[in-house]
NULUMLO-844520 format. One record per residue (C-alpha): residue in three letters; x, y, z. Coordinates in nm, 3 decimals. Layout:
% residues N
ALA|X|Y|Z;
...
***
This chain:
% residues 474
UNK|0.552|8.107|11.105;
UNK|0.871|8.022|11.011;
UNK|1.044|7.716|11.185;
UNK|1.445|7.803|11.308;
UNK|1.515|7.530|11.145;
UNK|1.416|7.652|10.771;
UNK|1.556|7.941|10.899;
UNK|1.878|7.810|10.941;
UNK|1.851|7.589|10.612;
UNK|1.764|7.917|10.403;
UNK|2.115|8.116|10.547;
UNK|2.313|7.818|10.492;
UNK|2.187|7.838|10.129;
UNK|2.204|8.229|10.097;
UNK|2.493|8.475|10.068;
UNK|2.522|8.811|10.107;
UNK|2.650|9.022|9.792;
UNK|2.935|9.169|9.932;
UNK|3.055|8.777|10.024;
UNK|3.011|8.664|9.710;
UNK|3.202|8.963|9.575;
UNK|3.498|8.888|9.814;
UNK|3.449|8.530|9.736;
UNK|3.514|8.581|9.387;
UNK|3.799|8.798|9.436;
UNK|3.981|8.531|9.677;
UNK|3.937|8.276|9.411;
UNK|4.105|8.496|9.140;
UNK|4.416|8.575|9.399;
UNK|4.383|8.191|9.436;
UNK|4.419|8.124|9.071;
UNK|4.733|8.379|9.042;
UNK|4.894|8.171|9.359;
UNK|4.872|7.885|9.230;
UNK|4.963|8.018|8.850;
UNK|5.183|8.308|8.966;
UNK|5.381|8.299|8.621;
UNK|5.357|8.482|8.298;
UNK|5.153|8.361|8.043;
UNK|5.247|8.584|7.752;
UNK|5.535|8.360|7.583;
UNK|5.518|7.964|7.413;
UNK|5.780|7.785|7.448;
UNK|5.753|7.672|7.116;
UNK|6.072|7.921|7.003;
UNK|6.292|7.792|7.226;
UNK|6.316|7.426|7.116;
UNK|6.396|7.144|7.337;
UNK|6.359|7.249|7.676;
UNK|6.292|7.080|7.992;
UNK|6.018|7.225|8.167;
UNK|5.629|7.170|8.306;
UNK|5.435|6.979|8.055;
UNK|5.084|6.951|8.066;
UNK|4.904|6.665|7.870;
UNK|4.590|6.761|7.672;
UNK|4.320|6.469|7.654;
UNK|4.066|6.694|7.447;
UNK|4.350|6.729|7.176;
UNK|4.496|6.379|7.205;
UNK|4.190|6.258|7.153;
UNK|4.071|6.515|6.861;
UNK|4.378|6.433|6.676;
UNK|4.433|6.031|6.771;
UNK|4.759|6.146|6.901;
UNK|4.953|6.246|7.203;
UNK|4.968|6.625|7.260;
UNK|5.174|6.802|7.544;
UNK|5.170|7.184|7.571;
UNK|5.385|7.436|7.763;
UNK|5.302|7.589|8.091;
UNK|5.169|7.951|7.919;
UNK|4.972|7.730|7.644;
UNK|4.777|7.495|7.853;
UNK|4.649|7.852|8.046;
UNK|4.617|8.033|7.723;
UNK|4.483|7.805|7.450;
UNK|4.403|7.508|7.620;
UNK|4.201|7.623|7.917;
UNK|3.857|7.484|7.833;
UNK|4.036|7.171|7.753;
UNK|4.046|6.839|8.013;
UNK|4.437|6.870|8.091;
UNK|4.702|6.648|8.291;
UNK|4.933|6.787|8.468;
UNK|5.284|6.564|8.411;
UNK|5.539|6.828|8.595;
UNK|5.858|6.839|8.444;
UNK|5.993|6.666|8.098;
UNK|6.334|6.739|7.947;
UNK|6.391|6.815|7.571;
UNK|6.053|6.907|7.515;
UNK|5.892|7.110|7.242;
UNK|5.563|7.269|7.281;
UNK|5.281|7.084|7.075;
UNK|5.058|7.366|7.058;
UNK|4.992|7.478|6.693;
UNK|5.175|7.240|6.583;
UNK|5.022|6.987|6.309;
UNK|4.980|6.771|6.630;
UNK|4.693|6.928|6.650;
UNK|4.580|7.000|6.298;
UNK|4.217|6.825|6.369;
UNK|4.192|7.068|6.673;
UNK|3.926|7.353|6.548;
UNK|4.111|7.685|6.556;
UNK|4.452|7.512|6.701;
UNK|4.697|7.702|6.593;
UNK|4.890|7.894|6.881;
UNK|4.725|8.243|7.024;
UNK|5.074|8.316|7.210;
UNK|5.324|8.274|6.866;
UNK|5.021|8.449|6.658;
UNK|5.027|8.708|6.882;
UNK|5.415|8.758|6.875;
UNK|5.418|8.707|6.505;
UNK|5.134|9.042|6.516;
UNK|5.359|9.254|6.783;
UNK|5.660|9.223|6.532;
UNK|5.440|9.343|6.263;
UNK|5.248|9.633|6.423;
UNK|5.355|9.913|6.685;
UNK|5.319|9.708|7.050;
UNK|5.053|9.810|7.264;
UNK|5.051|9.849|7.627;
UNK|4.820|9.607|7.794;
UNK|4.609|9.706|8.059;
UNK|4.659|9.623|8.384;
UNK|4.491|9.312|8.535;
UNK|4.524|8.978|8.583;
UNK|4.822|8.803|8.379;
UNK|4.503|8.551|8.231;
UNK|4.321|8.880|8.149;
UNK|4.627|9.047|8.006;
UNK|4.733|8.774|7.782;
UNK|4.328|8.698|7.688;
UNK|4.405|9.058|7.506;
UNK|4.631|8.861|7.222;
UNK|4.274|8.713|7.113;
UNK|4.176|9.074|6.962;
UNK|4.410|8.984|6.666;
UNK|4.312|8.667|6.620;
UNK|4.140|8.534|6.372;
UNK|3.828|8.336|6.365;
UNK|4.014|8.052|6.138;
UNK|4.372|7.999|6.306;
UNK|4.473|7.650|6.196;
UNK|4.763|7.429|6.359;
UNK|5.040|7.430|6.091;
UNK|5.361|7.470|6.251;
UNK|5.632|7.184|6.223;
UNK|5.571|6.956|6.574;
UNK|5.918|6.852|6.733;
UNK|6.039|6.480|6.586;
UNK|6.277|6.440|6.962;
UNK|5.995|6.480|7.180;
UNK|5.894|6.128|7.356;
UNK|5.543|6.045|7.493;
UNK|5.485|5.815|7.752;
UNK|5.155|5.651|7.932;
UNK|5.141|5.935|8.093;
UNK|5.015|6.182|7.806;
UNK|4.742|5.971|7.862;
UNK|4.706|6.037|8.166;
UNK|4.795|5.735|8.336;
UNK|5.093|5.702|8.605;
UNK|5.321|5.440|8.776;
UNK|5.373|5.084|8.681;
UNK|5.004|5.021|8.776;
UNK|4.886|5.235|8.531;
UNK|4.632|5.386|8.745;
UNK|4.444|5.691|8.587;
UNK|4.576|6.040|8.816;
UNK|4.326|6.187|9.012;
UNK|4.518|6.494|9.222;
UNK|4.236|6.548|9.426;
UNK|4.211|6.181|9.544;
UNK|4.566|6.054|9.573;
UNK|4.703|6.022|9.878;
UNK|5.034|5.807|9.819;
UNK|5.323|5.923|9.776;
UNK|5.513|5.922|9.469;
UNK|5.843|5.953|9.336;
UNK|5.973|6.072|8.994;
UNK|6.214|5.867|8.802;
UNK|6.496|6.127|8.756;
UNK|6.659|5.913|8.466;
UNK|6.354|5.882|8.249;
UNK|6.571|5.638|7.979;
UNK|6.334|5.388|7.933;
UNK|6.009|5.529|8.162;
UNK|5.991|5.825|7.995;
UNK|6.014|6.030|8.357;
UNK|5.700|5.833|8.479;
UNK|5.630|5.923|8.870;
UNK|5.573|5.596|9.132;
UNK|5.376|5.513|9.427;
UNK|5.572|5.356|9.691;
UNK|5.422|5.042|9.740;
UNK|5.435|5.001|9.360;
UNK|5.823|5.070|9.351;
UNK|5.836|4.785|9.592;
UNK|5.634|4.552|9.414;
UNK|5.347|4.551|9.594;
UNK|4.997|4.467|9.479;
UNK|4.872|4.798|9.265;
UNK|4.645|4.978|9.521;
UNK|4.806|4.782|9.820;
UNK|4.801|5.143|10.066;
UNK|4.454|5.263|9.952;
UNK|4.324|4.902|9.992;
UNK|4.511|4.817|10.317;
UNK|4.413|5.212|10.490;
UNK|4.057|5.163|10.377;
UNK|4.034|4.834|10.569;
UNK|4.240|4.997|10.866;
UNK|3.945|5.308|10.826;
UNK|3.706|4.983|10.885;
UNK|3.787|4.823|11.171;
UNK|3.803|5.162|11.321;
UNK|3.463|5.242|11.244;
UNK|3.366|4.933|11.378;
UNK|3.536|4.941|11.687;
UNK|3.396|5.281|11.779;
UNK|3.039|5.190|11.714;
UNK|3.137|4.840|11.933;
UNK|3.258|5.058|12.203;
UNK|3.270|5.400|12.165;
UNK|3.641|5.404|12.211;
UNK|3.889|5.488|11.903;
UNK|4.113|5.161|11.858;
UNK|4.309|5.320|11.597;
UNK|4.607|5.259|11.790;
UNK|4.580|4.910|11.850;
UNK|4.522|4.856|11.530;
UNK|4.837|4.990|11.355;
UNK|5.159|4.813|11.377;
UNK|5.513|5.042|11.475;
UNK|5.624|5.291|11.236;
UNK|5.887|5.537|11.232;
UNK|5.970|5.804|11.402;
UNK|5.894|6.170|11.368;
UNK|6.015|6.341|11.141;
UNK|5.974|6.636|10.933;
UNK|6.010|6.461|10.594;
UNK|5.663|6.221|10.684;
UNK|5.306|6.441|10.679;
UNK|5.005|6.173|10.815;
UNK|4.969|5.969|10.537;
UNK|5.322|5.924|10.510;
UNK|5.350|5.776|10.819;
UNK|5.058|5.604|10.767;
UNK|5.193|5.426|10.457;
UNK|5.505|5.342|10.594;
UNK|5.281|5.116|10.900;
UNK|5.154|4.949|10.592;
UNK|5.408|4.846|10.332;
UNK|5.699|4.835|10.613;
UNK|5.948|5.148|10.706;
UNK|6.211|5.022|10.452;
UNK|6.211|5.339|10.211;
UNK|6.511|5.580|10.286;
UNK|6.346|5.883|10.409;
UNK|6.347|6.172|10.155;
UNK|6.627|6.400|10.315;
UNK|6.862|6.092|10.315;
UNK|6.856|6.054|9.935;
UNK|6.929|6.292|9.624;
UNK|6.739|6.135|9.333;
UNK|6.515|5.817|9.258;
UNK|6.568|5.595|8.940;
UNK|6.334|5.343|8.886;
UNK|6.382|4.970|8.814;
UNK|6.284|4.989|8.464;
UNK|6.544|5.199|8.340;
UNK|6.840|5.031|8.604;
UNK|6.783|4.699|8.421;
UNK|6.820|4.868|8.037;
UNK|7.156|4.922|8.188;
UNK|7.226|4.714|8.467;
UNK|7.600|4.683|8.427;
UNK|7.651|5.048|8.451;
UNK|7.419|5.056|8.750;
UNK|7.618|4.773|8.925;
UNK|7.940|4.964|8.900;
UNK|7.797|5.299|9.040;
UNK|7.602|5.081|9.341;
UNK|7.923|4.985|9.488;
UNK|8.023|5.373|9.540;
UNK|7.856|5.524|9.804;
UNK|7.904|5.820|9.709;
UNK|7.714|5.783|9.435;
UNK|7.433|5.573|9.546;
UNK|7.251|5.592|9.894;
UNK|7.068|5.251|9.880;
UNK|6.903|5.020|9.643;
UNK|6.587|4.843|9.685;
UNK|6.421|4.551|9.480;
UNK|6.115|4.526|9.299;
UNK|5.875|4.226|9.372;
UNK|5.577|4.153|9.200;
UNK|5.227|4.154|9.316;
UNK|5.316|4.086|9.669;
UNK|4.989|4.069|9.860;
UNK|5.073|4.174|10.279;
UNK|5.357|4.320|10.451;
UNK|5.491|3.970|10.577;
UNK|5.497|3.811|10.218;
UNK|5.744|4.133|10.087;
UNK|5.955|4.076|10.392;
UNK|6.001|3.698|10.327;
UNK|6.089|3.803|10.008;
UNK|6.296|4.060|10.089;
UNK|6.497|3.824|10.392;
UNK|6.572|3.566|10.141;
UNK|6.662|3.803|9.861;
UNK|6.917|3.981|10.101;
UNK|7.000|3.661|10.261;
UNK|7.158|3.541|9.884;
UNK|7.326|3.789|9.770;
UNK|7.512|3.879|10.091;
UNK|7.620|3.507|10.185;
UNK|7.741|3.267|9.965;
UNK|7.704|2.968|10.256;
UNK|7.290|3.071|10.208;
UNK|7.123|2.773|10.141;
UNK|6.731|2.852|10.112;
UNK|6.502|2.486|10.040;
UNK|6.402|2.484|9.678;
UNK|6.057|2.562|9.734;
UNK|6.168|2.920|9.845;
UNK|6.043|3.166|9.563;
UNK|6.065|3.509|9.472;
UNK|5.760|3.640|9.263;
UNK|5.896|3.863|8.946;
UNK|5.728|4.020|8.694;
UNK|5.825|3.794|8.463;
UNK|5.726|3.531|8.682;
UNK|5.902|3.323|8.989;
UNK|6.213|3.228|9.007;
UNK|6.477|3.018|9.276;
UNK|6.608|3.216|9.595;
UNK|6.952|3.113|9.475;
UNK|6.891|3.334|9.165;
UNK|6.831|3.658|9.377;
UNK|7.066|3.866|9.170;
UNK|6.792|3.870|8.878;
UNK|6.532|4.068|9.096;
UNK|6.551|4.422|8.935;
UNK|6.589|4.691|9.185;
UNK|6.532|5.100|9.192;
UNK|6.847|5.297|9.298;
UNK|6.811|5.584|9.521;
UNK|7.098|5.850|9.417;
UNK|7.288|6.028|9.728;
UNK|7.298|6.350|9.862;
UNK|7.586|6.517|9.612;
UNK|7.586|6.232|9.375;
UNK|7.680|6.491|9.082;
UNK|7.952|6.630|9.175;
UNK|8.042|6.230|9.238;
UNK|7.930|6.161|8.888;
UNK|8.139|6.461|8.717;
UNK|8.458|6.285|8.858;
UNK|8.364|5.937|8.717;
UNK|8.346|6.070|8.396;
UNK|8.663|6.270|8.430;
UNK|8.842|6.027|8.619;
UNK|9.098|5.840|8.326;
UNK|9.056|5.549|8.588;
UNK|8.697|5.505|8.510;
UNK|8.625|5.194|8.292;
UNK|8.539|5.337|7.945;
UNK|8.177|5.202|7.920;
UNK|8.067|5.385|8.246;
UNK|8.269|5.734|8.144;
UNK|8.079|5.688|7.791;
UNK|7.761|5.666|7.988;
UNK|7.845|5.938|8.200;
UNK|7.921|6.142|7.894;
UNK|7.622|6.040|7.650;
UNK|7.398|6.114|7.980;
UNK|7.558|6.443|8.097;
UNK|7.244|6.578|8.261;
UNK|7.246|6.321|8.535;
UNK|7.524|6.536|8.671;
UNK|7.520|6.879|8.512;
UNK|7.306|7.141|8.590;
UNK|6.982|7.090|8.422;
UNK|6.721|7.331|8.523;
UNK|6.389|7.362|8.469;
UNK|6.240|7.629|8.273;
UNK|6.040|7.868|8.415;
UNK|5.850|8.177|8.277;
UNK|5.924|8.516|8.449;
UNK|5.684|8.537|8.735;
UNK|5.409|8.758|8.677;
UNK|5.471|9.024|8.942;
UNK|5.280|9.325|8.726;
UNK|4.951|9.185|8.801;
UNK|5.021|9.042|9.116;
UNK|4.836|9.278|9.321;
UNK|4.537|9.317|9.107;
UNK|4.206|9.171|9.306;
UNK|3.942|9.333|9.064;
UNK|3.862|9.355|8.676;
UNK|3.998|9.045|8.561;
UNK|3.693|8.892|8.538;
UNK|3.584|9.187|8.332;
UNK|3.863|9.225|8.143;
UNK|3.837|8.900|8.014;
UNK|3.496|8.939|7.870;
UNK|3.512|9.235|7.680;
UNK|3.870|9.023|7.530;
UNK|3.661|8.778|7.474;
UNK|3.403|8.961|7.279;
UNK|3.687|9.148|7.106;
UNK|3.738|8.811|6.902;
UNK|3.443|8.855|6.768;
UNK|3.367|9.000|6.425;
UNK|3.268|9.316|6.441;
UNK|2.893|9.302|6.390;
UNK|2.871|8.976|6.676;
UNK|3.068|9.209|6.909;
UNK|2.870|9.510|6.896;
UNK|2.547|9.319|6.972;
UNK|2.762|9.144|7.246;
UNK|2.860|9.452|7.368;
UNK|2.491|9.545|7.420;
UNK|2.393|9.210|7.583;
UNK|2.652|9.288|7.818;
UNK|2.605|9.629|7.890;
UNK|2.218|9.553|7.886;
UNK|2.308|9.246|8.176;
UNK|2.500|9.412|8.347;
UNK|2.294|9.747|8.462;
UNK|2.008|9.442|8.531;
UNK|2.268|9.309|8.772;
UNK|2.318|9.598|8.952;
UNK|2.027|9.731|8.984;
UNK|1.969|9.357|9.139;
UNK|2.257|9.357|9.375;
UNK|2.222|9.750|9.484;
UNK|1.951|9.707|9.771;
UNK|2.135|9.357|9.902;
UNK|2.444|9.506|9.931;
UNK|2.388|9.852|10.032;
UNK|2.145|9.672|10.373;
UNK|2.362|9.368|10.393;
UNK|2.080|9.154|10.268;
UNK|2.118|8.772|10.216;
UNK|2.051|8.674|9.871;
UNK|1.939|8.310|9.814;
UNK|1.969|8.087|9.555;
UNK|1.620|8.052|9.485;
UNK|1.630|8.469|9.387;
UNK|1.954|8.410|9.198;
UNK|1.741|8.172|8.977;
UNK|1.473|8.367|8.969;
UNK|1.696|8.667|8.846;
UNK|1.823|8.503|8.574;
UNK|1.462|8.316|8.456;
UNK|1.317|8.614|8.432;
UNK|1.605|8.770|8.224;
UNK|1.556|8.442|8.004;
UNK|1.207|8.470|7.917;
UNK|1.221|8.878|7.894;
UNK|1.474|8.795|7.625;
UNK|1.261|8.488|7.475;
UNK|0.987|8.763|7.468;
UNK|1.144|9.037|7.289;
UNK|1.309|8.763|7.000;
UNK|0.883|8.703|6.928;
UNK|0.783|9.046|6.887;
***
């Protein structure tokens, strides 16, 4: 007799047919939420652009070089590839096809090969689907042999994070693990647009949060199984208020590394420290307008606890807002480039948080005939830190918006369009062949509203295998 307990194991492992239908179907509308744009067009054509750039590792590393694709690409040609997302970059052109990528098997560009094909031959209407299945279609044309050759870009820059790395800590980007928050430097002069945690901007050890909320997660796991009672409150210091800027672990990382960040509504843009000290003088003159510039804060280095930034942060106030300061000489202040005297405060670099309207504040500088000609030359050499500078996106693809079945199918019989003709007939048949196996498989579990089980999923498909080892004998 069967125990309720392996009965309840064997659901918990089973599904019934028409769920795992519908699941598949919510993960494709999941896919087109989170990808709702068009995939059909590289943005190769349109030359330097800024836009979403995604970082391919498999190519970089094929080809010993750095290798950033275009929104449509990194669906469309790279999607079997290990890719990093790296948001928006400006001025960039499109690696893909390029000679980037000329150790890349079959690199060239589907998307351009395609349009170079629909100029050539009377367009066909796709069919309806989803906009991966749609644009999988282009693939029918394509050759087996489609090498990289275009001319890459010679203006696009490539930073640590084509590499996937992020931050002044380096640390390899792992979406579905980080939890701090991070800010983009909107410059990007010297960074190359990198994005930064908090505690690093500050100076902070790298990994200060993560370390510091693990060891929080600790002592509340040992309190409880002390006394039963969650101490999580006496554990955490003050932090700030409500708001509707801060989620959990904002609030939670502003306990740790001190609530001295200006909250993200009270700012307009972040620059980091990096690029402020390639051109401090111009920074110092746009500090000291306030319409301009919300707040600055310094960067420390390696400080290890909230108290040690503070100290830091008291005396490096303390100097360069009183002249009558006089700190003992063993007062330090750690730098990157190692420590150096209180008195000498004014060398700590320091990120500069932009404010609200700061380019309309901006365009008048670099009107303004009163403007000292260095910062108006700035201005003027730099004119996207005030002009409209948008980021490209493709047209959203509302066409196949609504489509919840077929793309799945769609795509394979694309794929196996690719094929020569010979390899595609026979696939064809190993399809068709699979599929009436499949149904005839699924029919009585969904038609009674049968669990199916893993164990007769595997069995399904094992016996499929060895029927097919059989006939290849005979």
């Amino acid at each position: 007799m069967t125990s309720l307990t392996d009965s309840n194991a064997s659901e918990s492992n089973s599904v019934t047919a028409v769920d795992y239908i519908q699941n598949q179907v919510d993960l494709e509308r999941e896919a087109r939420e989170l990808m709702p744009f068009d995939t059909n067009d590289c943005t190769y054509t349109k030359g330097e652009t800024r836009q979403h750039v995604f970082s391919c590792l498999t190519c970089s590393k094929e080809n010993e070089t750095k290798v950033g694709v275009c929104y449509s690409c990194s669906i469309e040609c790279h999607s079997t590839h290990e890719l990093v997302e790296l948001f928006s970059k400006r001025n960039f052109v499109c690696d893909c096809g390029t000679t980037r990528m000329s150790k890349t098997p079959h690199g060239g560009c589907k998307l351009r090969f395609r349009a170079e094909e629909s100029n050539q031959k009377p367009s066909v209407k796709p069919r309806t689907g989803s906009s991966l299945s749609a644009s999988f279609g282009s693939s029918r044309a394509r050759p087996l042999d489609l090498p990289a050759e275009d001319i890459p870009s010679l203006s696009n820059t490539y930073n640590q994070n084509f590499d996937g790395h992020f931050c002044s800590c380096e640390k390899l980007y792992n979406p579905l693990e980080e939890t701090a928050t991070m800010h983009q430097c909107f410059f990007g002069f010297v960074c190359g647009e990198d994005w930064f945690h908090e505690d690093c901007l500050l100076g902070y050890k790298p990994g200060f949060i993560v370390s510091q909320r693990n060891d929080k997660n600790d002592k509340r796991d040992e309190a409880q199984k002390e006394t039963g009672v969650n101490l999580l409150d006496r554990l955490l210091s003050p932090g700030p208020d409500d708001d509707d800027d801060y989620d959990e672990h904002d609030i939670e990382n502003a306990q740790i590394i001190g609530n001295y960040l200006p909250k993200p509504s009270h700012f307009g843009q972040y620059i980091c420290w990096r690029c402020v000290r390639a051109f401090d003088d111009i920074f110092q003159y746009l500090i000291s307008d306030d319409k301009a510039v919300y707040t600055t804060m310094p960067h420390f280095y390696h400080v290890e606890s909230l108290k040690e930034w503070e100290e830091h942060y008291r005396v490096y106030k303390d100097q360069l807002t009183s002249e009558n300061i006089n700190e003992p000489k063993a007062k330090k202040i750690k730098l990157e480039s190692g420590e150096i005297p209180a008195k000498e405060a004014e060398k700590v670099p320091s990120s500069v948080f932009l404010a609200r309207g700061f380019r309309n504040r901006l365009a008048e500088l670099a009107k303004d005939k009163a403007t000292p000609p260095k910062i108006s030359d700035f201005l003027q050499n730099n004119k996207y830190l005030y002009e409209d500078d948008p980021i490209y996106e493709p047209p959203r693809d509302d066409d196949h918006g609504s489509s919840t079945t077929g793309s799945l199918l769609e795509l394979g019989t694309d794929a196996l369009l690719s094929l020569p003709k010979e390899q595609a007939i026979e696939g064809a048949q190993a399809y068709d062949k699979i599929r009436s196996k499949l149904r005839e498989f699924f029919k009585p579990f969904a038609e009674e509203g049968k669990l199916v089980t893993e164990d007769e999923v595997r069995s399904f498909f094992s016996k499929i295998k060895n029927e097919a080892k059989d006939g290849d004998n005979e």
